[in-house]
MIFI-554008 format. One line per 8 residues: their letters; for each residue x, z, y of C-alpha. Coordinates in steps of 0.1 Angstrom, whole numbers, plus 2048, in hexadecimal, padded with zeros to 3 digits. Last residue first. Layout:
<nodes>
a = X/Z/Y; ...
</nodes>
This chain:
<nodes>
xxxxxxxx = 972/8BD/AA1; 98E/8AD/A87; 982/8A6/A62; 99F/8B2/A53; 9AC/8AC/A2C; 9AF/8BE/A0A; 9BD/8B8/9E9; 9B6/8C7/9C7
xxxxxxxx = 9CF/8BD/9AB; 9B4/8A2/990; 99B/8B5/97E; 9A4/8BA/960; 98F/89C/94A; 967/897/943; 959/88D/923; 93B/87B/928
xxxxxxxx = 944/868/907; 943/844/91A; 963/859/92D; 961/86D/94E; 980/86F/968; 982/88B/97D; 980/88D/9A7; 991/8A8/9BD
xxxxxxxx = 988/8B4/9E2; 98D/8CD/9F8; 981/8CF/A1E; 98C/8DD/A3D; 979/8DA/A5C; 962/8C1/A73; 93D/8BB/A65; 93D/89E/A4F
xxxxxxxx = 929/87E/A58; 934/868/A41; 941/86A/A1A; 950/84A/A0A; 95A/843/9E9; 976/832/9D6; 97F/82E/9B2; 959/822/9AA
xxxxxxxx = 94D/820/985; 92E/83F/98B; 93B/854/9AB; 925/86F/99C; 938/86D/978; 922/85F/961; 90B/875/948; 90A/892/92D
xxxxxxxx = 907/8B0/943; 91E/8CD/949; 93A/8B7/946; 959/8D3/941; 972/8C9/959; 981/8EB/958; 987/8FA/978; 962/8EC/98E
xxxxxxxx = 94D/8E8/96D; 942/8CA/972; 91F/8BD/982; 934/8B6/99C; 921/8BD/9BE; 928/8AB/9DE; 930/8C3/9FE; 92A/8E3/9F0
xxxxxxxx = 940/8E1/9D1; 942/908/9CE; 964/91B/9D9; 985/917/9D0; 990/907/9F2; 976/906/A09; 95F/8EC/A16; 95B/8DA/9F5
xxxxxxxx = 959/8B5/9E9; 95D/8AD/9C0; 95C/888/9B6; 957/880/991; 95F/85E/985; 956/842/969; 968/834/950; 95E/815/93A
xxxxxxxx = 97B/7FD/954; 998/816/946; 98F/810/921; 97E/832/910; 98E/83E/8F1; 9B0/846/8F8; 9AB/84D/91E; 9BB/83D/942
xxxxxxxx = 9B6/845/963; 9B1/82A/980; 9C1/838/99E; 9B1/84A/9BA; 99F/843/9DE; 988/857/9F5; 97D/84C/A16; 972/865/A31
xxxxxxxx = 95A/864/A4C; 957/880/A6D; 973/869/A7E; 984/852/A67; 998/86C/A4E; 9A5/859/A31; 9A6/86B/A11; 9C3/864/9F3
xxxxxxxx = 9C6/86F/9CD; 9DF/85E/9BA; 9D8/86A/99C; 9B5/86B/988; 9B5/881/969; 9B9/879/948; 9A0/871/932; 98E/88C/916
xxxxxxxx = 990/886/8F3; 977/87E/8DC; 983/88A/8B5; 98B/86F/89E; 97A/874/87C; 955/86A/882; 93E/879/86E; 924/881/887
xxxxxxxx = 906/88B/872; 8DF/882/87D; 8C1/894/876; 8A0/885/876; 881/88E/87F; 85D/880/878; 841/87D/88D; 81E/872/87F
xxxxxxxx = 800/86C/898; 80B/844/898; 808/841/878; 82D/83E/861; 830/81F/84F; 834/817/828; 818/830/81B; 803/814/832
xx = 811/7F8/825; 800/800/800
</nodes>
């Protein structure tokens, strides 16, 4: 009978899948080369293309971290990272998506701190990148 073949529609069934895969996801490695150029209130960031076993260069994405002060929470433009590890705290692109430059306008004059991490296919972030800072002058 087709019918024993086919689920109905009002029938759910689960399934439980296995990862057997022997080779272990490892993370990338982090951006170098950071640089920001200061153009009034705006800023331009750049970095270098990182690299990662698994995950060719052009498949991974980046993570931009902005704060106001050093050490302190990423007020400015959120991670989603954990701010010392790396650790992805949820499975997607990095918030700069393929880009290796970005632009921030409008900031307030002050010091600000700033790193970006590289995120393979895996979402598997890497160290964030030595924190550097620049001046948006008053």
């Amino acid at each position: 009978c087709i019918r024993d073949r086919f689920y109905s529609v009002f029938e759910t069934r689960a399934k439980l899948y296995r990862n057997n895969c022997a080779t272990p996801n490892t993370p990338p490695a982090a951006p170098a080369n950071l640089q920001a150029v200061v153009a009034g209130s705006d800023v331009t960031f750049s970095w270098d293309v990182a690299s990662d076993t698994e995950t060719p260069s052009p498949g991974l994405t980046y993570n931009l971290k902005v704060r106001s002060d050093s050490g302190g929470n990423d007020d400015i433009m959120p991670c989603m990272s954990d701010p010392v590890t790396g650790k992805r705290r949820i499975p997607a692109m990095g918030n700069v998506q393929h880009n290796r430059s970005w632009t921030l306008k409008g900031l307030a004059s002050g010091t600000y701190y700033w790193s970006v991490q590289s995120v393979d296919t895996g979402f598997m972030g890497s160290e964030w990148a030595p924190e550097e800072s620049f001046v948006i002058p008053p």
